[in-house]
Each structure stands twice: as C-alpha cells, then as structure tokens.
C-alpha positions in Angstrom: 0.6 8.3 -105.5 -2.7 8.0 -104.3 -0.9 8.3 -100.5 1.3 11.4 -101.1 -2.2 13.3 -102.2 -4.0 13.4 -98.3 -0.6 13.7 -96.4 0.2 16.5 -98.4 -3.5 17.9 -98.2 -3.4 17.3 -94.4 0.2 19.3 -94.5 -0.9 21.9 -96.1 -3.7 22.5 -93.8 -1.7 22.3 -91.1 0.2 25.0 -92.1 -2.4 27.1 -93.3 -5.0 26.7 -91.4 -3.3 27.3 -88.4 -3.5 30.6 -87.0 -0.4 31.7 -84.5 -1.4 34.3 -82.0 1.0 36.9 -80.7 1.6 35.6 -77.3 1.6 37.8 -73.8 4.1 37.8 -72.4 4.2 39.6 -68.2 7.8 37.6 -67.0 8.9 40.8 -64.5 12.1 38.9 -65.2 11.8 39.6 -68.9 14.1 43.0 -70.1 11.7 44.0 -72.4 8.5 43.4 -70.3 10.5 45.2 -67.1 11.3 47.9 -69.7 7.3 48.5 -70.4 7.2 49.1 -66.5 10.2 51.7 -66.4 12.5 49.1 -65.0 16.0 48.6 -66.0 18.4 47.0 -65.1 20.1 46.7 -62.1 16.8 46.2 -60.3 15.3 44.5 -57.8 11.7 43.2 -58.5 9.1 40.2 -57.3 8.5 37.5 -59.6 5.7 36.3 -60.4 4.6 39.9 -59.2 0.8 39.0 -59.4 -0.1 36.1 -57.4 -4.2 35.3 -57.0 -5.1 33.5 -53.8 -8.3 32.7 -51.1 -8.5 34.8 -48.6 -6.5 32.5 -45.6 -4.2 31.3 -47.9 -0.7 32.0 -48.2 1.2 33.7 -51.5 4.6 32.8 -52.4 6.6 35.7 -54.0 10.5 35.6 -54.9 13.0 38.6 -54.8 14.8 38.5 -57.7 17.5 40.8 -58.5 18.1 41.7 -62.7 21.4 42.0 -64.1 23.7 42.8 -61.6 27.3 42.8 -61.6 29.8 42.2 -58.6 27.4 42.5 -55.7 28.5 41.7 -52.4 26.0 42.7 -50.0 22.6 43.5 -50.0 19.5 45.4 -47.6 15.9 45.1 -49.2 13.0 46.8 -48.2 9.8 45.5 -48.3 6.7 47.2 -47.6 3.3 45.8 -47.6 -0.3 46.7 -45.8 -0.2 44.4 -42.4 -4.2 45.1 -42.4 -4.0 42.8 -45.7 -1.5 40.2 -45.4 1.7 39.2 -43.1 5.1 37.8 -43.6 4.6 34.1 -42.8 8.7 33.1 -43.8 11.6 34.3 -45.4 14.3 32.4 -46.9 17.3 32.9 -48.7 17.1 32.2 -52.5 20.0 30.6 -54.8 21.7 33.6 -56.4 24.3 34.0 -53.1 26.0 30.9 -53.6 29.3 29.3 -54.0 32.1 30.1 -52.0 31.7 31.3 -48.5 28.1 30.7 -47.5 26.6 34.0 -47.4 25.0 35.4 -44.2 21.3 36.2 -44.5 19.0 37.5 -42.0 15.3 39.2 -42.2 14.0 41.3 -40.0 9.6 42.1 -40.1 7.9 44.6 -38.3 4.1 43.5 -38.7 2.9 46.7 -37.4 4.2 49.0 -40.1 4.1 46.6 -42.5 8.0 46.4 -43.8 10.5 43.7 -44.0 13.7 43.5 -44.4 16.1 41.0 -46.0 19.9 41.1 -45.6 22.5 39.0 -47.5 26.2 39.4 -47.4 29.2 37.0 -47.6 31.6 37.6 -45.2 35.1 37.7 -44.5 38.1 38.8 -46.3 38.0 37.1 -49.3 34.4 38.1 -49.7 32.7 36.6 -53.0 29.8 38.5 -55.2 27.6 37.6 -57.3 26.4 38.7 -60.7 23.3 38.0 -63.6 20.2 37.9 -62.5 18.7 35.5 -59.6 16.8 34.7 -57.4 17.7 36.4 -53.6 14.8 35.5 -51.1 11.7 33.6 -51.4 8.9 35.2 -49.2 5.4 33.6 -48.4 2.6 36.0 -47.2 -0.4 34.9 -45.3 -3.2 37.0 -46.6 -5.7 38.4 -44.0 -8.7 40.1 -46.3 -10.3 40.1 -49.4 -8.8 42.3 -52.0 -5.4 43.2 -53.4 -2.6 44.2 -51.2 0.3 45.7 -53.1 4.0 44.8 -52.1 6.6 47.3 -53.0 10.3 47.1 -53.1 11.3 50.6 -51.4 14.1 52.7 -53.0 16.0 52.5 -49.8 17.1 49.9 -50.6 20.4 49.2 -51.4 23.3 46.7 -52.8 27.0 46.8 -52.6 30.4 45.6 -54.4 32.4 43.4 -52.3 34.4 46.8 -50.7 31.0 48.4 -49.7 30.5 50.3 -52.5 27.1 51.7 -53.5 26.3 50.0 -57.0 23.2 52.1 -58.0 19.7 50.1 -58.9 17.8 51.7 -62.0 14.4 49.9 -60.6 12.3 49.2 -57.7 9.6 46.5 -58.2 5.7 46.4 -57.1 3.6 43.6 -57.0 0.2 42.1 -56.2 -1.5 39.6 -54.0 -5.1 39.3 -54.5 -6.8 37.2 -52.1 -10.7 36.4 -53.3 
C-alpha cells in the first residue's frame, strides 16, 4: 500500500504539473501553414524555405511540388540575386520516378540571377506523377552577408502527360541568410 501512494503521487504530478505548449509549426510542406502564406495547392514551393548559413558556405534548398495530380512535365523558374549567392548544383529529386526515367536538365544564368529546372518523361507511353514530392534539390553558394530571397516565378509551368497546362494556385519564396 505503502508503494501505490509515491507512484501514484509521482503520476499525478506528471500529469499535472506538466505544462504542453502549443507547438510552431513553419513546414512550407504543411496545407495549413502554406495556407497562412496564400498558397494552395497545386503549388510549387522550397522546403525548408529559410535556411541560416556563414557567409562562404553553401545552402541546400529542395523544390517540392504540393498536391498535384497527373503531371507529366515540368519548367521551374528560379530567381535569386547573383550579387548574393549562386547556383553551385542541381539535381533531380525523387518525386519523377518509376517507369521511364524521366529527363531532367537545368539551365542557370548567373548574370541575371534565374535558373531553370526541366523534368519530363518521355516517349509515348509517358508516365506522371502525382501527391506531393520532392522535384530538384538545389545548393547555393552564398557570396555576402545578409538575406537573399529565392523566388519561384509564376512563369512557371507544369503539364499532364498530353501537354496540357494544369494551373498552379502558388508560387513559393524563400530565404537564405548567410551571417
């Protein structure tokens, strides 16, 4: 008897005397946390879309794409401030697979700062793709101190697997800050 008496003391303040926070949540890959940024789905944003960095240093952003359906094809535009930070590499993500391997090819001009990322399966039995995933992986080199903001343009564009325009309801931006 003597026993049940501190484990149940020592329950009880476990329970009580805990306090639960409400957690923060900033996943750009999250609906409801894309929502509080006036993006919905289909959309194209970075995740994470704040990285913190040295100034020298690289930052490692993903494009992800958000509940898509049936997309064959893809051109994203990237633009970012070359007097801040350049493209170091591009490579393709995990969301084009199965089936035919998809083409993918990037294309970055580091005088107007804007890069370019195409993905497309080819031939006539063409695949797509659709959820959400992860379509290119980018690492930046950063150049100066201070934030640089990278910005999905609204040119760009994805396609059903007969070349169909599929609209996107968001663009994303994000942030490298190099200290």
């Amino acid at each position: 008897m003597r026993l049940i008496n501190p484990v149940v003391s020592l329950t009880l303040f476990a329970f009580l005397g805990c306090e639960l926070s409400e957690g923060v949540f900033e996943n750009p890959l999250d609906r409801e946390v894309a929502s509080a940024k006036g993006i919905e789905g289909p959309a194209l944003v970075f995740y994470p879309d704040k990285v913190t960095t040295s100034t020298g240093s690289s930052a490692a952003v993903s494009v992800y794409a958000m509940d898509i359906v049936d997309v064959g094809m893809a051109e994203i535009t990237i633009n970012y401030d070359p007097n801040k930070i350049l493209v170091s590499s591009v490579s393709k993500g995990d969301l084009f697979q199965g089936g035919n391997p998809p083409f993918f090819l990037y294309e970055d001009d580091d005088n107007q700062g804007q890069l370019i990322i195409y993905i497309t399966y080819l031939g006539p039995d063409s695949d797509s793709v659709s959820g959400t995933g992860n379509i290119a992986n980018i690492i930046f080199n950063t150049l100066s101190q201070g934030q640089s903001e990278i910005s999905i343009s609204s040119s760009s564009i994805i396609l059903d697997p007969d070349a169909q325009a599929i609209m996107l309801n968001g663009y994303g931006k994000g942030t490298i800050d190099a200290q």
